[in-house]
C-alpha positions in Angstrom: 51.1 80.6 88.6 50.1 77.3 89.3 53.7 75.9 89.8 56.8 77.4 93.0 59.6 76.9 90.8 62.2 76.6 93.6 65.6 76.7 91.8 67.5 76.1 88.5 67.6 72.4 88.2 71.2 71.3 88.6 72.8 67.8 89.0 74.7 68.5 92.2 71.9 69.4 93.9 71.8 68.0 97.6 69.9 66.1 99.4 68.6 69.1 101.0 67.0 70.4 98.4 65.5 67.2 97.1 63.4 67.3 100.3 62.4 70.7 99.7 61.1 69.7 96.5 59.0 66.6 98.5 57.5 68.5 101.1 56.1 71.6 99.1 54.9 69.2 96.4 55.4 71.3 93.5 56.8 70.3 90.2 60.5 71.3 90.0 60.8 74.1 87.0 63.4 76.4 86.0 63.3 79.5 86.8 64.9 81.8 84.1 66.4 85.2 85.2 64.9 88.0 83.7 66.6 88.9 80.3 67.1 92.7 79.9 68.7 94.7 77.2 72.4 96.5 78.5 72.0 99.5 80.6 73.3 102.7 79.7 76.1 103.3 81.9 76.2 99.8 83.4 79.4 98.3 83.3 79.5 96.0 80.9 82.6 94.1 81.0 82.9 93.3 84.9 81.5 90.0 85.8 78.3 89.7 87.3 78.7 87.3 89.7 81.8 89.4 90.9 80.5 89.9 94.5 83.6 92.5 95.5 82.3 95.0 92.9 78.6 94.7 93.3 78.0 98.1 94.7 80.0 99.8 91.8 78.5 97.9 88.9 75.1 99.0 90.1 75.6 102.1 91.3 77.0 102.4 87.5 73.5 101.4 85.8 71.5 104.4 84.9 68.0 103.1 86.2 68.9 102.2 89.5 70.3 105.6 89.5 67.0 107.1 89.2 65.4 104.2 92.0 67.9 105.1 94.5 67.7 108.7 94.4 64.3 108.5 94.3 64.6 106.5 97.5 66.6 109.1 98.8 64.1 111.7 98.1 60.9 109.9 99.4 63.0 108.5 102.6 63.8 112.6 103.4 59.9 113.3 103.1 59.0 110.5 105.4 61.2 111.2 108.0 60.0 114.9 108.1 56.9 113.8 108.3 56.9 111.3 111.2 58.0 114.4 113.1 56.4 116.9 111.5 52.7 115.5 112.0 53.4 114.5 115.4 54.5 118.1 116.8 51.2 119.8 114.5 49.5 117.8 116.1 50.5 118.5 119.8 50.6 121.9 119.1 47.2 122.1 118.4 45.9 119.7 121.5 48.9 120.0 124.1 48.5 115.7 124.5 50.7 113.4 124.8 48.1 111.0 124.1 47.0 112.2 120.6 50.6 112.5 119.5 50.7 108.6 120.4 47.3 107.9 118.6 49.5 110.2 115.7 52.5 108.2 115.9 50.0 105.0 115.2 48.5 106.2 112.8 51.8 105.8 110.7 51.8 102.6 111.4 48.4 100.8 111.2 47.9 101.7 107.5 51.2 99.9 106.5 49.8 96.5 108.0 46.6 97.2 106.4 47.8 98.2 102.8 50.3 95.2 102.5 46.9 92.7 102.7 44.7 95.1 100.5 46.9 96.7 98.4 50.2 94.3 97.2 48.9 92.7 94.1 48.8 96.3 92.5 52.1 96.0 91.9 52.2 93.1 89.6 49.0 93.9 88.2 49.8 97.2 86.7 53.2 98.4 85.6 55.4 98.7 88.8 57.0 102.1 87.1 53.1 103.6 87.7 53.0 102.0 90.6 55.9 103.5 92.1 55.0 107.4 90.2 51.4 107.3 91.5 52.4 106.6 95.3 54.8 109.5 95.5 52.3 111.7 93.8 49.3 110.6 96.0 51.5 111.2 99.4 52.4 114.4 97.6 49.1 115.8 97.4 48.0 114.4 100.8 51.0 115.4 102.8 50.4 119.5 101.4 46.8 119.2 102.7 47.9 118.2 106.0 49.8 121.2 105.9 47.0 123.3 105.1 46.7 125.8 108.7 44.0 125.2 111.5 43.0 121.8 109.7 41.3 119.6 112.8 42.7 117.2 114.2 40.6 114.3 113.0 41.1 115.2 109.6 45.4 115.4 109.8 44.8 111.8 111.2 42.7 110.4 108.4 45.0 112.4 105.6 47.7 110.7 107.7 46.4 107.0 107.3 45.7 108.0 103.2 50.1 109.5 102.8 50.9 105.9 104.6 48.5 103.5 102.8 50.3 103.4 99.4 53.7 102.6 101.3 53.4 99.3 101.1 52.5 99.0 97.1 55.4 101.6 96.6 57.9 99.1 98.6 56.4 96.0 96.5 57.0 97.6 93.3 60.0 98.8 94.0 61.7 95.9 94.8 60.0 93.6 92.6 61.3 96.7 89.9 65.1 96.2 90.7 64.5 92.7 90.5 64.3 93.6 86.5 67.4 96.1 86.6 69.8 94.0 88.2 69.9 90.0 89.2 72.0 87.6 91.1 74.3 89.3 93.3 74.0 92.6 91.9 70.3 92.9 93.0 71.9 91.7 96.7 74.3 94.9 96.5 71.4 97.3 95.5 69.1 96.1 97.9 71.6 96.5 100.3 71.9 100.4 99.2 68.6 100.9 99.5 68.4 99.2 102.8 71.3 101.0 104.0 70.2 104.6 102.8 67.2 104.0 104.4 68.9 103.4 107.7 71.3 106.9 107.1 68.2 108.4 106.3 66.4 107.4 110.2 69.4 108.6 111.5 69.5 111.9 109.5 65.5 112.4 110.3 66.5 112.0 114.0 69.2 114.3 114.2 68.0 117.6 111.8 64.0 116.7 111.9 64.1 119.1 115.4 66.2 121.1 114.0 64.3 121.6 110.7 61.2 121.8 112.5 62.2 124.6 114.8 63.7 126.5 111.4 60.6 126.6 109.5 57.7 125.2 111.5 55.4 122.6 110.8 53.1 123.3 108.2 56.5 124.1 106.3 58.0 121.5 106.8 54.9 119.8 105.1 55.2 121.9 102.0 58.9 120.3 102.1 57.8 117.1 102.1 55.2 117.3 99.3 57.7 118.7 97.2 60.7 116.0 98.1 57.6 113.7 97.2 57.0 115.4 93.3 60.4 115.4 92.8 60.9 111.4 93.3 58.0 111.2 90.9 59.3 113.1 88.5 63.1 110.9 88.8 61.9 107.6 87.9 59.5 108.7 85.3 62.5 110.8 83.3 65.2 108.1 84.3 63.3 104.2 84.8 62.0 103.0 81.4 58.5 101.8 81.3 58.3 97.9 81.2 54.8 96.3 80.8 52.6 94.6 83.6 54.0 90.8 84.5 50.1 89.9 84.2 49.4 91.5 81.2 49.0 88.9 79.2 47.2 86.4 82.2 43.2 86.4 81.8 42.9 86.3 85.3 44.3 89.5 85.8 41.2 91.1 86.8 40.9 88.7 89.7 42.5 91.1 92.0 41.5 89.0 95.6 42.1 85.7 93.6 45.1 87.2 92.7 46.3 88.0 96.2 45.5 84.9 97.8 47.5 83.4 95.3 50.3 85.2 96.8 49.4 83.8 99.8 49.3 80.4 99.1 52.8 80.9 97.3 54.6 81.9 100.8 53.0 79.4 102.1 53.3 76.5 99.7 57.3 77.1 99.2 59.3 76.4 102.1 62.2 79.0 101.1 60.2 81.7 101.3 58.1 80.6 103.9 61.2 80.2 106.1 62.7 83.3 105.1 59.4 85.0 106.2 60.0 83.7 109.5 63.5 84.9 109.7 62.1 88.6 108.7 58.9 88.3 111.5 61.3 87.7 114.3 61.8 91.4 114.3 58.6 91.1 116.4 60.6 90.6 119.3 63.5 92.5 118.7 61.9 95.7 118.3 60.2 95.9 121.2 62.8 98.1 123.1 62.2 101.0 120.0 58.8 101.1 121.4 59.9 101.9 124.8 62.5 104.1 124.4 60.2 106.9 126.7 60.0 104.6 129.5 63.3 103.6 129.1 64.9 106.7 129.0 62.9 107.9 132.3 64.3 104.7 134.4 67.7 106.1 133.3 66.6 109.5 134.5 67.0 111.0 131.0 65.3 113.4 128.6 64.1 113.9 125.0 68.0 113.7 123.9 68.1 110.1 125.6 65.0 108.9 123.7 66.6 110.0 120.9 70.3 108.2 121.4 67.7 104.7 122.2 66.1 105.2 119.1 69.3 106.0 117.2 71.5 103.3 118.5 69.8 101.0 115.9 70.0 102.1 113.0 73.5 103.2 113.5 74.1 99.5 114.3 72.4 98.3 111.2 74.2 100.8 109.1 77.9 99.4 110.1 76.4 96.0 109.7 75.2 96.0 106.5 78.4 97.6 104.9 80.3 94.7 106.5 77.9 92.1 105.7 77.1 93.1 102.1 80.6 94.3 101.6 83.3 92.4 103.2 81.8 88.7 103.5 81.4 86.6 100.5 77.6 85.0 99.7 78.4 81.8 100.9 79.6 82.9 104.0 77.0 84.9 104.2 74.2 83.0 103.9 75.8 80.4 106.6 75.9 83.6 109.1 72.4 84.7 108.3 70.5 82.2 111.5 73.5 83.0 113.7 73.1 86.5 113.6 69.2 86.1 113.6 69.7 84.5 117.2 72.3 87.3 117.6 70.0 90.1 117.0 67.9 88.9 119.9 70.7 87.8 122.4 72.0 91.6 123.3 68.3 92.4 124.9 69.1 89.8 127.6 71.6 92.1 129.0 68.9 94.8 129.8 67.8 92.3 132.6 71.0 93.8 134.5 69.5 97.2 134.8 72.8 98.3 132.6 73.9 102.2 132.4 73.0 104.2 129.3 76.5 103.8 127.7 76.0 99.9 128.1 72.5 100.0 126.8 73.2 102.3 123.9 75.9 99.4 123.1 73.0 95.9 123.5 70.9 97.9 121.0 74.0 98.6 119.1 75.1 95.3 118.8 72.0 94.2 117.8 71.0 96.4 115.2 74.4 95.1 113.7 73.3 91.8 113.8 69.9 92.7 112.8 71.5 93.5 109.0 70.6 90.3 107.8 67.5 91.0 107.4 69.3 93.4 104.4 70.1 89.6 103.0 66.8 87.9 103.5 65.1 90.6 102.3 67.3 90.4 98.5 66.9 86.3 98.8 63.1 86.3 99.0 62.8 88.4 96.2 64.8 86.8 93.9 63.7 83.7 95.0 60.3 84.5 94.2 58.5 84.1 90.5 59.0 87.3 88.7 55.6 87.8 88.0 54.4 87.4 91.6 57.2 89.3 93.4 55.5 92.4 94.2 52.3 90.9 95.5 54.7 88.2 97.8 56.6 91.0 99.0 54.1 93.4 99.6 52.1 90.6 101.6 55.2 89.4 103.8 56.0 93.3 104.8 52.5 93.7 105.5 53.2 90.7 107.9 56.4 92.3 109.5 54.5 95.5 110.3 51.8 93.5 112.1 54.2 91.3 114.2 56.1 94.4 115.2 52.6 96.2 116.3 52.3 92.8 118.3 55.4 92.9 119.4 55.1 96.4 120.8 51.6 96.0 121.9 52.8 93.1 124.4 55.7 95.0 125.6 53.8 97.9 126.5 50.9 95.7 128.1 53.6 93.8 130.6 55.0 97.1 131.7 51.9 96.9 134.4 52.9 94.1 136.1 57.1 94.2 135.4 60.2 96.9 134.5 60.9 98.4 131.8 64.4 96.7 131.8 62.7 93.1 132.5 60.1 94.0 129.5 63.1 93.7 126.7 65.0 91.3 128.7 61.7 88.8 127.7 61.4 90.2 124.4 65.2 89.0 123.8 64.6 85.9 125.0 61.8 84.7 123.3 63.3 86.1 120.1 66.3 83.7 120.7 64.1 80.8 121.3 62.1 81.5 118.0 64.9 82.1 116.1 66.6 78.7 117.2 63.4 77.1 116.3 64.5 77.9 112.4 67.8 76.4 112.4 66.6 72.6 110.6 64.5 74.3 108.3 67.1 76.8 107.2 70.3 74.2 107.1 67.3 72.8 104.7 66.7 75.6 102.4 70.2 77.5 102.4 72.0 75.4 99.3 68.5 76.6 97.0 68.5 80.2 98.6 72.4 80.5 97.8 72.1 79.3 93.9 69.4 81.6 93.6 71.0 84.6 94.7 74.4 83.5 92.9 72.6 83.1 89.4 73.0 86.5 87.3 
């Protein structure tokens, strides 16, 4: 752990990447891909680095399979429950405040559990990892459930379902990483990404709906159930594969550990820059967080709140398909700082005081853009040291949560002095400007990011 391999050595490297290998002053070492034995089901003959059939030839491999409906599962429980809590929670206090403090709540213990909780999953098996989250926010979400529970104690349960969010994501990803490599892993982490956007929209359109069906404390049984039943997928259909530290003596150095991880993001500049390219979704989602104020300048309701805060995802969805479907990696990677600035550059419009219709199209548009963070998500990891990608990604998600709590926090704070409109207008702009900042150091790192992701 002591050396950032930063790509397969190879003689037509370019100048580029010879000045990587300067300035983070680590010793240039290959990185091997992770050997596995065939899949059952995975589809043997078709050429890995075929990018065209990447969603088929892992959508045909048994164990990611299990991962992504898994995913599917544990996505449907959260999404209940972001809504679910939020209304048991009014009901029983009739404040807007307290469902706010509830809505929080969801998202403080994701910032916090990337920090404290990220080297889990290289420590222990990420399989365990993965089994023991979706159990623990399966017990925790039927005791919120439990009738005439107190407030206070829904909102500490609350923080306890999040907190193992971030281990779960870690080990996940770091997981697939060892089913599929190269291009493949780009495809699945796509699918995942992707799903997880279907699955925001889904939550926003039949969560009410749901909700008003069955009630709350239901809806909670629901959800701890949807949470077993991921469980019980990837230990029947993900084989067990041993910790990447097991055979480290250090291993038991858990804060050494996840400093180390630290100091790894750091220390290489491709993941260091790609982190940066993640965190500028400080800026962009800004206007998610004032959808409410938003929709009352328009002179809307509930349903308007609800078209803001779908408009997004909806974007992202199209996006993705068409990034991670249509454009070859090359291409790709070359289009990942435009549409960085991209994702930004719609919010400017807001300055205008545009109609709904318009507005729904900025946010749109910029969830479309915003899909490359689908790609830079899949290049960190697999440009990261297999036995330190859970901890890295855990660490760097734990990162994004806390710069889009900034990022919120300051738009809500300048909403005393300016618009509502003005407010996103800013937030695009200084997202543009921070995003052009990276455009040196990723010309820099792209030629290493793209061999990475094209060796299988």
């Amino acid at each position: 752990m002591d050396e950032i391999p930063s790509g397969r050595p190879n003689e037509s490297h370019s100048e580029n990447e010879q000045e990587h290998s300067d300035t983070d002053g680590e010793a240039e070492s290959p990185r091997q891909p992770v050997e596995e034995p065939a899949e059952e089901g995975s589809a043997g003959t078709a050429p890995p680095t075929d990018w065209r059939s990447g969603y088929r030839l892992v959508m045909s491999v048994r164990e990611f399979q299990a991962l992504w409906l898994s995913h599917v599962l544990s996505m449907t429980g959260t999404s209940l429950l972001s809504i679910a809590v939020t209304v048991l929670v009014y009901q029983q206090t009739n404040s807007a405040v307290a469902s706010g403090i509830t809505l929080a709540m969801t998202f403080l213990p994701q910032a916090v559990g990337g920090v404290l909780l990220a080297g889990l999953a290289d420590i222990f098996p990420r399989r365990q990892i993965i089994i023991a989250s979706d159990l623990i926010r399966g017990i925790l979400v039927l005791a919120i459930g439990w009738p005439g529970l107190p407030v206070w104690a829904i909102w500490t349960l609350l923080f306890f379902v999040i907190l193992p969010t971030m281990p779960f994501a870690a080990a996940r990803a770091a997981l697939m990483a060892d089913i599929v490599q190269g291009e493949r892993y780009v495809a699945g982490s796509a699918i995942i990404n992707l799903t997880t956007q279907a699955g925001q929209i889904g939550g926003l359109l039949l969560g009410g709906a749901v909700l008003t069906l069955i009630g709350p404390n239901s809806t909670m049984l629901l959800n701890g159930i949807a949470f077993a039943l991921a469980a019980l997928i990837v230990w029947a259909g993900v084989r067990f594969r041993p910790s990447t530290l097991a055979d480290n003596e250090d291993n038991s150095r858990y804060w050494g550990i996840t400093l180390e991880g630290f100091r790894m993001v750091a220390v290489d500049y491709r993941l260091r820059t790609l982190t940066l390219l993640a965190w500028l979704a400080g800026c962009y989602a800004v206007p998610l967080a004032l959808a409410n104020p938003l929709a009352d300048e328009l002179g809307g309701d509930a349903g308007t709140v609800s078209l803001i805060m779908g408009a997004v995802p909806v974007g992202a969805l199209v996006g993705g398909l068409v990034l991670t479907r249509l454009v070859n990696p090359a291409l790709r990677m070359r289009l990942l700082l435009p549409l960085a600035v991209l994702t930004s550059a719609p919010l400017l419009g807001f300055a205008a005081d545009p109609p709904l219709w318009i507005l729904l199209g900025l946010l749109a548009v910029s969830g479309m853009c915003g899909s490359y963070q689908f790609v830079a998500n899949a290049a960190f990891v697999l440009c990261t040291p297999e036995q330190s990608r859970g901890r890295a990604f855990g660490l760097v998600a734990s990162g994004l949560q806390a710069v889009q709590g900034l990022g919120m926090l300051l738009g809500s704070l300048l909403l005393a002095v300016t618009s509502t409109q003005l407010t996103v207008a800013l937030a695009g702009a200084c997202g543009v400007v921070l995003a052009l900042l990276l455009t040196r150091p990723w010309h820099r790192v792209m030629p290493g990011v793209l061999e990475q992701v094209r060796t299988p």
